[in-house]
MMTF fields as JSON, N, C-alpha, C and O atoms, coordinates in Angstrom:
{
  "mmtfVersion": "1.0.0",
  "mmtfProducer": "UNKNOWN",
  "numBonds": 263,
  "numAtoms": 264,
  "numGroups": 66,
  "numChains": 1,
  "numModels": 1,
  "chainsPerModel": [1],
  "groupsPerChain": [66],
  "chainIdList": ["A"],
  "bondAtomList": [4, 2, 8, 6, 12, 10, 16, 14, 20, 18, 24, 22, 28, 26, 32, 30, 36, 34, 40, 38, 44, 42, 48, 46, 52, 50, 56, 54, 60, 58, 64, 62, 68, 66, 72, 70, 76, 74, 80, 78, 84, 82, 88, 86, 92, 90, 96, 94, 100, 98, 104, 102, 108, 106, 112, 110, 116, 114, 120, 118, 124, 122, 128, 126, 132, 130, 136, 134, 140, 138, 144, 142, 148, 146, 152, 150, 156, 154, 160, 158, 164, 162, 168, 166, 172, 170, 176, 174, 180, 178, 184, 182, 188, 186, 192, 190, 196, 194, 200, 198, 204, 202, 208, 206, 212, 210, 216, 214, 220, 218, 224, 222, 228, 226, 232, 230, 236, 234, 240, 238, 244, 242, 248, 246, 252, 250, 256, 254, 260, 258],
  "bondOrderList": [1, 1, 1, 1, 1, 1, 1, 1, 1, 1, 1, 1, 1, 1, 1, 1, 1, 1, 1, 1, 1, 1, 1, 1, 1, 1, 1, 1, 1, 1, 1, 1, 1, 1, 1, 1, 1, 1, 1, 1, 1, 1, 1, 1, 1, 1, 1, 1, 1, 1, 1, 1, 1, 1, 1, 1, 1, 1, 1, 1, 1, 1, 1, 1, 1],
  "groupList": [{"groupName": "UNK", "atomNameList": ["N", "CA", "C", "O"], "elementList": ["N", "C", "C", "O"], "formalChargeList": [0, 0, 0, 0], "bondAtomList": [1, 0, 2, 1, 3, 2], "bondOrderList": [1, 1, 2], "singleLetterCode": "X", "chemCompType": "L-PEPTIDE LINKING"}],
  "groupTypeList": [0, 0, 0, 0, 0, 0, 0, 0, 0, 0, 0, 0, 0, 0, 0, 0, 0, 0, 0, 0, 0, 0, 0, 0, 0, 0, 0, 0, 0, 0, 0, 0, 0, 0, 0, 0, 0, 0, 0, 0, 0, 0, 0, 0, 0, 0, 0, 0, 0, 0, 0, 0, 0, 0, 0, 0, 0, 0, 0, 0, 0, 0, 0, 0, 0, 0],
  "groupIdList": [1, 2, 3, 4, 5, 6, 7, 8, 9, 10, 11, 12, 13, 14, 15, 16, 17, 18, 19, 20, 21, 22, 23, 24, 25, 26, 27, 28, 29, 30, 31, 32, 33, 34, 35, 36, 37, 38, 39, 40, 41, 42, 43, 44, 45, 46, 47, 48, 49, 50, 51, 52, 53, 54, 55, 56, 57, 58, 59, 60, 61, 62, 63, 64, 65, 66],
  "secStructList": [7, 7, 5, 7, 6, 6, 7, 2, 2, 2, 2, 2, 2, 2, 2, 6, 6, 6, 1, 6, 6, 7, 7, 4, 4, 4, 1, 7, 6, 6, 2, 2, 2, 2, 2, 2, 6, 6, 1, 6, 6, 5, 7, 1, 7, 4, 4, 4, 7, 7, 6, 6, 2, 2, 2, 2, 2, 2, 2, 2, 2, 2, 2, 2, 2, 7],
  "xCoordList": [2.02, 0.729, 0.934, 1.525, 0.423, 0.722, -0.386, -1.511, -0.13, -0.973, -0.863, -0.047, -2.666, -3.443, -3.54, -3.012, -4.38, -4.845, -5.738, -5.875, -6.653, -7.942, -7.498, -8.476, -6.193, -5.828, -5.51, -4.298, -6.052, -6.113, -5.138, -4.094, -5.936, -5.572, -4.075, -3.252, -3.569, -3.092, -1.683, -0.525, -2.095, -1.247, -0.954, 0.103, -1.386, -1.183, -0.325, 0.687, -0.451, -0.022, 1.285, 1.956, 2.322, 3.254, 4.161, 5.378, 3.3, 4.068, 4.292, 5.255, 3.311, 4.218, 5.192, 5.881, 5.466, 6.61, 7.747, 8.937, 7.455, 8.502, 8.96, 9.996, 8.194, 8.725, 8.261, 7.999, 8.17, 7.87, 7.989, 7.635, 8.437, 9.291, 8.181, 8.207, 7.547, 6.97, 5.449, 4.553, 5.466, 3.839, 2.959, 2.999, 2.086, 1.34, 1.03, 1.807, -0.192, -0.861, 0.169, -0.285, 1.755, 2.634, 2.909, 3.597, 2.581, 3.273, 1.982, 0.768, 2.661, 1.758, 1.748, 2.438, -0.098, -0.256, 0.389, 0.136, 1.16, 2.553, 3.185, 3.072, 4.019, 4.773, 3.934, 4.468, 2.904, 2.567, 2.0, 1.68, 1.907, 1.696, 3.268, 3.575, 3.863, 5.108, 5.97, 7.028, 5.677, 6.54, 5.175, 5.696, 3.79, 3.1, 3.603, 3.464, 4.319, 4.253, 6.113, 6.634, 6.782, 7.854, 7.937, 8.964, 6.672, 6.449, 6.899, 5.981, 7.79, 7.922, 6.983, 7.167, 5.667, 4.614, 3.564, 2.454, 3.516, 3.052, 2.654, 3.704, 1.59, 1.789, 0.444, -0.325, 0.323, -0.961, -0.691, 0.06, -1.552, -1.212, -1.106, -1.899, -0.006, 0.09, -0.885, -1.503, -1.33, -2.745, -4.37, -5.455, -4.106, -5.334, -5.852, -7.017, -4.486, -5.511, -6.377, -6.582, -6.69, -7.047, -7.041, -6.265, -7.491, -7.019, -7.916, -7.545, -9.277, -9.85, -9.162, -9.282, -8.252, -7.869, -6.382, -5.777, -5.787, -4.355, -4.989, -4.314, -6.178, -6.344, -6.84, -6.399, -7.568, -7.938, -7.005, -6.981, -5.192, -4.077, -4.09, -4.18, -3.952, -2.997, -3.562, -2.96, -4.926, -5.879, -5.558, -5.346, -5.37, -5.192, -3.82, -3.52, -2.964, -1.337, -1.332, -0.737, -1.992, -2.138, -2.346, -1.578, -4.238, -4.506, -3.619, -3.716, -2.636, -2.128, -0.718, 0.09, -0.697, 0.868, 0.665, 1.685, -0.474, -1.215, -1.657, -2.269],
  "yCoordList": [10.013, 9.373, 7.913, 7.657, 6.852, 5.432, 5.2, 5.377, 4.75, 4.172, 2.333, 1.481, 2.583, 1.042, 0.702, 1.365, -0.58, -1.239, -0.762, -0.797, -0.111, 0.694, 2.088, 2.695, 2.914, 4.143, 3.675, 3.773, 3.315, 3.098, 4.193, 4.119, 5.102, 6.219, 7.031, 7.199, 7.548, 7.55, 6.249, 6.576, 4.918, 4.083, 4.362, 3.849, 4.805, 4.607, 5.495, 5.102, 7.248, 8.495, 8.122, 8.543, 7.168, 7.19, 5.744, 5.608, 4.777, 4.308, 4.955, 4.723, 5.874, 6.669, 7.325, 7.577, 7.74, 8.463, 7.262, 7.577, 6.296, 5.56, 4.539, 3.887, 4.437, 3.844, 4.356, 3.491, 5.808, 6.135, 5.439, 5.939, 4.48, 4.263, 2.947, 2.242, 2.636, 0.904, 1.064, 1.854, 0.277, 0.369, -0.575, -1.802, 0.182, -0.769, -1.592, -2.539, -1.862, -2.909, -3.823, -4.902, -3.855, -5.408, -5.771, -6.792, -5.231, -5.714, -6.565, -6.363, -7.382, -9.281, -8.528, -7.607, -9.718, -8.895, -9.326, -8.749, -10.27, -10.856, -9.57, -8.862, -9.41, -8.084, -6.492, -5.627, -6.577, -5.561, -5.371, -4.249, -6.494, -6.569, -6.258, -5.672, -6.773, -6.333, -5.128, -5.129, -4.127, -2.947, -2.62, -2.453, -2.512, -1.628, -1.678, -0.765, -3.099, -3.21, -2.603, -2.372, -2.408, -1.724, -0.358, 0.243, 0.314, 1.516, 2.417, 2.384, 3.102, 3.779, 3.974, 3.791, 4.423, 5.119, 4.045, 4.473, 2.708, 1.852, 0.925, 0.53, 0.526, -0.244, -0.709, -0.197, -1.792, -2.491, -4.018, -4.536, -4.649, -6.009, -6.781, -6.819, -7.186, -8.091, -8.844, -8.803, -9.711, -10.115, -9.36, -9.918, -8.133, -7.959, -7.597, -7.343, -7.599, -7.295, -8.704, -9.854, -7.883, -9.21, -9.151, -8.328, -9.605, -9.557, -8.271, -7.837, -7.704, -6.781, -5.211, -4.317, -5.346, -4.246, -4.301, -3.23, -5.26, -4.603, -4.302, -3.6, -4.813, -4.482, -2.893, -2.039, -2.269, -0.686, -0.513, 0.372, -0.618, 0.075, 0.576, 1.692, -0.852, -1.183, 0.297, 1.16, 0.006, 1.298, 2.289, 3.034, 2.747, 4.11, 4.492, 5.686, 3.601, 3.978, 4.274, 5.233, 3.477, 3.588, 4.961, 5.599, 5.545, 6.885, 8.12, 9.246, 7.741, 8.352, 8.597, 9.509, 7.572, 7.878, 8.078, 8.397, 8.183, 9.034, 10.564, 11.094],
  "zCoordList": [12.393, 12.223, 11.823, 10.774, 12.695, 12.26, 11.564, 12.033, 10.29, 8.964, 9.464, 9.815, 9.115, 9.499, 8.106, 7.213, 7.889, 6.846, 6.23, 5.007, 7.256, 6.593, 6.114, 5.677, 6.034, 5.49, 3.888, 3.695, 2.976, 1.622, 0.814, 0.166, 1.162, 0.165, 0.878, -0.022, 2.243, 2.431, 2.291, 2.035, 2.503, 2.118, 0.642, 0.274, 0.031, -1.548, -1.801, -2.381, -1.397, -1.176, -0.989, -1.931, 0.273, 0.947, 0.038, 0.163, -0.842, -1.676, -2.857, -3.588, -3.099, -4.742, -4.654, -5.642, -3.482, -3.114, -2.568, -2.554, -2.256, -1.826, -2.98, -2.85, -4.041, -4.935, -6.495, -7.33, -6.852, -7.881, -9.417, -10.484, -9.241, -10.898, -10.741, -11.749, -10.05, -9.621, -10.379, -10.082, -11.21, -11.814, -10.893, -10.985, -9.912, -8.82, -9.437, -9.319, -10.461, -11.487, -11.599, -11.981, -11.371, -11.851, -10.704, -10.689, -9.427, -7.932, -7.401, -7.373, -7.086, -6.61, -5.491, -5.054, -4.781, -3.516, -2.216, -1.158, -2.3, -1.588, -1.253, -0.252, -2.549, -2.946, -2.147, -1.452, -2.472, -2.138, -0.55, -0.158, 0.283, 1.559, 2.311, 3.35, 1.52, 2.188, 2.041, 2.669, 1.321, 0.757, 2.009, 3.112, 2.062, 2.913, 4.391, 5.205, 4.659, 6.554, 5.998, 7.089, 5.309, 5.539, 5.493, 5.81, 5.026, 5.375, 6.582, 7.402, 6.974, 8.328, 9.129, 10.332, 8.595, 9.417, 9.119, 9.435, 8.583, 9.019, 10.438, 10.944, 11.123, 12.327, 12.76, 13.573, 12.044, 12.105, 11.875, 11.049, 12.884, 12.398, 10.599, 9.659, 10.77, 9.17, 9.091, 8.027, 10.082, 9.512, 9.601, 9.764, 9.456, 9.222, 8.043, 7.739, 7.161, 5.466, 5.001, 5.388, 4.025, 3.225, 1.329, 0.842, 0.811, -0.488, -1.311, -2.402, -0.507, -0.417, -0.52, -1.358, 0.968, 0.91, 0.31, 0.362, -0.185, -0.691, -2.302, -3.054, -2.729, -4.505, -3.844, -4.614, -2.736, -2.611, -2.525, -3.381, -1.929, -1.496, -3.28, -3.792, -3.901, -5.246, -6.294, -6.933, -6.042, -6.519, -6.359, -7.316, -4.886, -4.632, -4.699, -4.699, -4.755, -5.618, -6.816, -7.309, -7.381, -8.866, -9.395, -10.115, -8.629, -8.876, -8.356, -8.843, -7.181, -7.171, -7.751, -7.575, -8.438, -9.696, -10.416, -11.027, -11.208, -12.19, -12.086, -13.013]
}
């Protein structure tokens, strides 16, 4: 399944597992645009986020490392 920009919660799901020990809340959204397009099952254009959706990714990592 290739994960877009608009899969939030799934994006979030596939970084707690790829970087468990990482407190989302300290990763810049630089930082955090780029751990998402290195995702395996990532494949969506890099420019289509915006600062909108990497704070929903950052969110839904968050809730889901909690």
């Amino acid at each position: 399944m290739a994960l877009k920009w608009t899969d939030v919660y799934d994006i979030g799901y596939e970084l707690a597992r790829a970087h468990p020990d990482v407190d989302p809340l300290t990763v810049s959204f630089p930082d955090l645009h780029r751990m998402v397009r290195s995702l395996p099952e990532f494949d969506d254009d890099p420019k289509r986020s915006n600062e909108k959706i990497l704070e929903a990714i950052q969110m839904a990592w968050y809730e889901e490392r909690d």
